[in-house]
N, C-alpha and C positions, 0 to 999 in steps of 0.2 A: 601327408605334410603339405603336397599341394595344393587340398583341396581345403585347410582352416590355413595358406597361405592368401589364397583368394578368397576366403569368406571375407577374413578378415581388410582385404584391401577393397572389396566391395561396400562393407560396414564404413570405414571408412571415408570411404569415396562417395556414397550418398550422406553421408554425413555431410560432410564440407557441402555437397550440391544443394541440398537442403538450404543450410545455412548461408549458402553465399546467394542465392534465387531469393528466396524467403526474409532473409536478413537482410544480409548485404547491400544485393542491389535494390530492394526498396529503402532501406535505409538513405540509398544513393540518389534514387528517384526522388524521394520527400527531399533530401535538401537542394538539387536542381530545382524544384519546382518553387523551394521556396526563394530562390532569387531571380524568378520570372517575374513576367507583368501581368494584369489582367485587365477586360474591359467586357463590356456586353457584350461583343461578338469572338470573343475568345477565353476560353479556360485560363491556355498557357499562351506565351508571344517573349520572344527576345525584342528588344536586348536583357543583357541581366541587369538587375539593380538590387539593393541592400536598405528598398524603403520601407520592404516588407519589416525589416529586422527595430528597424525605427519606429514605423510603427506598431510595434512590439511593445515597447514604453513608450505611449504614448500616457497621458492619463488616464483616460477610460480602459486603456486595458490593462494598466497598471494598476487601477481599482479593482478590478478583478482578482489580477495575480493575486495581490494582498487578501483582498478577503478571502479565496480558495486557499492560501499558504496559511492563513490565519483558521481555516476550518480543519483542514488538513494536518496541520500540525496539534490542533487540541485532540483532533479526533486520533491521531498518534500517539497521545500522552495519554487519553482516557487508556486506549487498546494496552499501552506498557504498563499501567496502574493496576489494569484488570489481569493481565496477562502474565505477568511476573510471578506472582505468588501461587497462581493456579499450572504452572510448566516448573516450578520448584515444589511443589505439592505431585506432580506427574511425572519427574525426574528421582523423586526420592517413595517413591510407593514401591509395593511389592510389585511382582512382574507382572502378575493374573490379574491383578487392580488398575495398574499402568496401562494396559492391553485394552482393558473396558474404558477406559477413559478417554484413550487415545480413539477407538472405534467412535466415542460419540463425539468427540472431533470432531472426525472425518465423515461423521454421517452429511452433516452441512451439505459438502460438496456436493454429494449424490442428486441434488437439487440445482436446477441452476438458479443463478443468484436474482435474475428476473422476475422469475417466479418468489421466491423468500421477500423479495421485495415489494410485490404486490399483496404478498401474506401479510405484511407489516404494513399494508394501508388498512386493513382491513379489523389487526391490532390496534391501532392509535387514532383513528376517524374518531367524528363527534360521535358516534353511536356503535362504536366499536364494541370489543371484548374489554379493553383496561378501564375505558369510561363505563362502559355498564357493571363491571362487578364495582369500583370504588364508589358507584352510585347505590347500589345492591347493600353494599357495607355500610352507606352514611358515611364515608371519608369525605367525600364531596357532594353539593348540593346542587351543582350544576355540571356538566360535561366540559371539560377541558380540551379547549383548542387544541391539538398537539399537530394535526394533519398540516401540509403545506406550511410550514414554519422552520427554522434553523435548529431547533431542538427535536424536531421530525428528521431532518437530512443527518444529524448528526445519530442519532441513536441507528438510522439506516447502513452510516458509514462501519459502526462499531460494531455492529452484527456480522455485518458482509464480511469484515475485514481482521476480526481477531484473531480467527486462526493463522492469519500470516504472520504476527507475531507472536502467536505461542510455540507455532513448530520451530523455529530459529533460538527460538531461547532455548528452550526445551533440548535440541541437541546440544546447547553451548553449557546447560547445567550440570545436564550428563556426567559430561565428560569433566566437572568440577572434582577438584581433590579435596575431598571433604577431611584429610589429615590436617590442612592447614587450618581450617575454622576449628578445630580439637586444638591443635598448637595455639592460637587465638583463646580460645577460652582457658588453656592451663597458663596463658599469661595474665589471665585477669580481664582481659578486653571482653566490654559488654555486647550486647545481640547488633544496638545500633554502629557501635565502632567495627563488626568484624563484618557488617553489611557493605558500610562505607568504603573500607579500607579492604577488605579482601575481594565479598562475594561481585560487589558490584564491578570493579573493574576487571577481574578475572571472565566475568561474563559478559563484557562490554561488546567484544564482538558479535552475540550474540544480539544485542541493544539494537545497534548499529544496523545489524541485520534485519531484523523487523522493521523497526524504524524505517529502511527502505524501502521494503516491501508494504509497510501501509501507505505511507505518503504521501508517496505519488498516486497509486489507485485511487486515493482519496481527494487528489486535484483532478483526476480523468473521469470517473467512474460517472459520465453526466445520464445516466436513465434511473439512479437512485435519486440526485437533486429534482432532477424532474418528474417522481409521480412523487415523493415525500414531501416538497417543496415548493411543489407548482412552477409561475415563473416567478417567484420573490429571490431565488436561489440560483445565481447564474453564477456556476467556475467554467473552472479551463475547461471543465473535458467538455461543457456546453457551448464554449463560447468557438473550441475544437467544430462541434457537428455543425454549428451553425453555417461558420463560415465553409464549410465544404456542403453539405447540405441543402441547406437554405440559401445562403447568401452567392454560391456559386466562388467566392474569392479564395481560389485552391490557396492560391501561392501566403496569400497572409493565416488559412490555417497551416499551413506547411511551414512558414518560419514561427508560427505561436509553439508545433512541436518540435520544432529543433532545439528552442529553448528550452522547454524541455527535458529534453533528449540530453541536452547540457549539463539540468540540473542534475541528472539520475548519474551520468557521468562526473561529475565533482562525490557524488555521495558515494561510490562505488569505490574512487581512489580514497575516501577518508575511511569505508570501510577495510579497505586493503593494508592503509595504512597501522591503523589497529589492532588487525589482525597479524601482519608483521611487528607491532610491537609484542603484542602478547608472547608469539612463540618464542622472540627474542629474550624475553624475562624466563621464558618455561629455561631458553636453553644454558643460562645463564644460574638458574636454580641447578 
């Protein structure tokens, strides 16, 4: 007994150490640093000031935010378009089928995403694999720009990043009570009505979840903008290395991620929120 009393406060205890080292206080580091100062002969320098945070929206980097929020967020509606129907196809298969579907999931992973993303320059160049067979075929007569363009970064983002929202729907379909969509149809209600009104809000948090989890990667993720994109394609997570990187000005990348840090924290209470609604309808049913 004493000896999985102290496992268990060990497990524990580097737990939190972990987390409070690792999270914590860099979490604490990054926002100290982002209300420093900086100059040529200094990283950091007090006093504190809040011009970083200003300059945060400014226009030019509020041109940014936008267009990354603006890429970000379509490349999160392609992933839920594609994503839905294929984790409701993988929720409702036999189990030996589920199994092999979910394996090629997960094979992605085994890869890291730097390399898949050099693969995929190597798919969509002018003298690629997709422009030589549609050339091969006569679908096209000439080679198709795709390389370094917005339609290159976004097919980048959609690859890297669907699996984040298939595995969140996927457990959230699971666990659907398929009696109710049978109650649904013995009322008469069509495929589109018991989507709208059952399936999709019963799985919302599910949504919500993925939704999360691409979004933001999808504003950070700056070494896919930059070999799909060249520099025509500048988001946050570039405009992030820059300024630590390159441009040396910690404290303005440190308050560009706190914002952030902000957003993920607003998405996280609306998913919570959600989430607590739903169980409250389950406990109510």
């Amino acid at each position: 007994m004493k000896s999985d009393a102290w496992f268990r406060y060990f497990a524990i205890g580097s737990t939190w150490f972990w987390l409070g080292v690792f999270s914590l206080l860099a979490f604490l580091l990054m926002l100290l640093a982002s209300i420093m100062r900086q100059d040529q002969a200094h990283i950091l320098y007090l006093p504190f000031t809040f011009n970083n945070y200003v300059l945060s929206f400014s226009p030019i980097y509020l041109t940014i935010f936008l267009r990354s929020f603006y890429l970000a967020g379509f490349c999160t509606f392609l992933c839920l378009v594609l994503a839905y129907p294929f984790a409701f196809l993988i929720a409702r298969a036999e189990k030996n089928r589920r199994e092999i579907m979910m394996l090629l999931l997960i094979i992605p992973f085994w890869t890291s995403s730097l390399i898949r993303s050099y693969a995929m320059v190597s798919l969509i160049k002018t003298k690629g694999i997709i422009n030589t067979l549609l050339l091969t075929l006569g679908i096209i007569h000439q080679p198709m720009q795709l390389l370094y363009t917005n339609t290159a970064v976004m097919i980048g983002l959609v690859y890297n990043l669907l699996p984040f929202m298939i595995l969140p729907l996927y457990a959230n379909i699971e666990r659907l009570d398929m009696r109710l969509v049978e109650a649904a149809r013995d009322l008469g209600a069509n495929r589109l009505t018991i989507l709208k009104r059952i399936i999709i809000p019963l799985t919302m948090p599910g949504i919500v979840a993925g939704c999360i989890l691409v979004l933001l990667p999808a504003m950070t993720l700056f070494y896919i903008p930059d070999l799909l994109g060249g520099a025509k394609s500048m988001l946050l997570g570039n405009l992030i290395q820059y300024q630590f990187l390159t441009a040396h000005n910690w404290p303005q990348g440190a308050a560009i991620s706190m914002v952030l840090t902000l957003l993920m924290g607003l998405m996280l209470i609306a998913h919570k929120l959600l989430s607590h609604g739903k169980d409250s309808n389950e406990d109510f049913v």
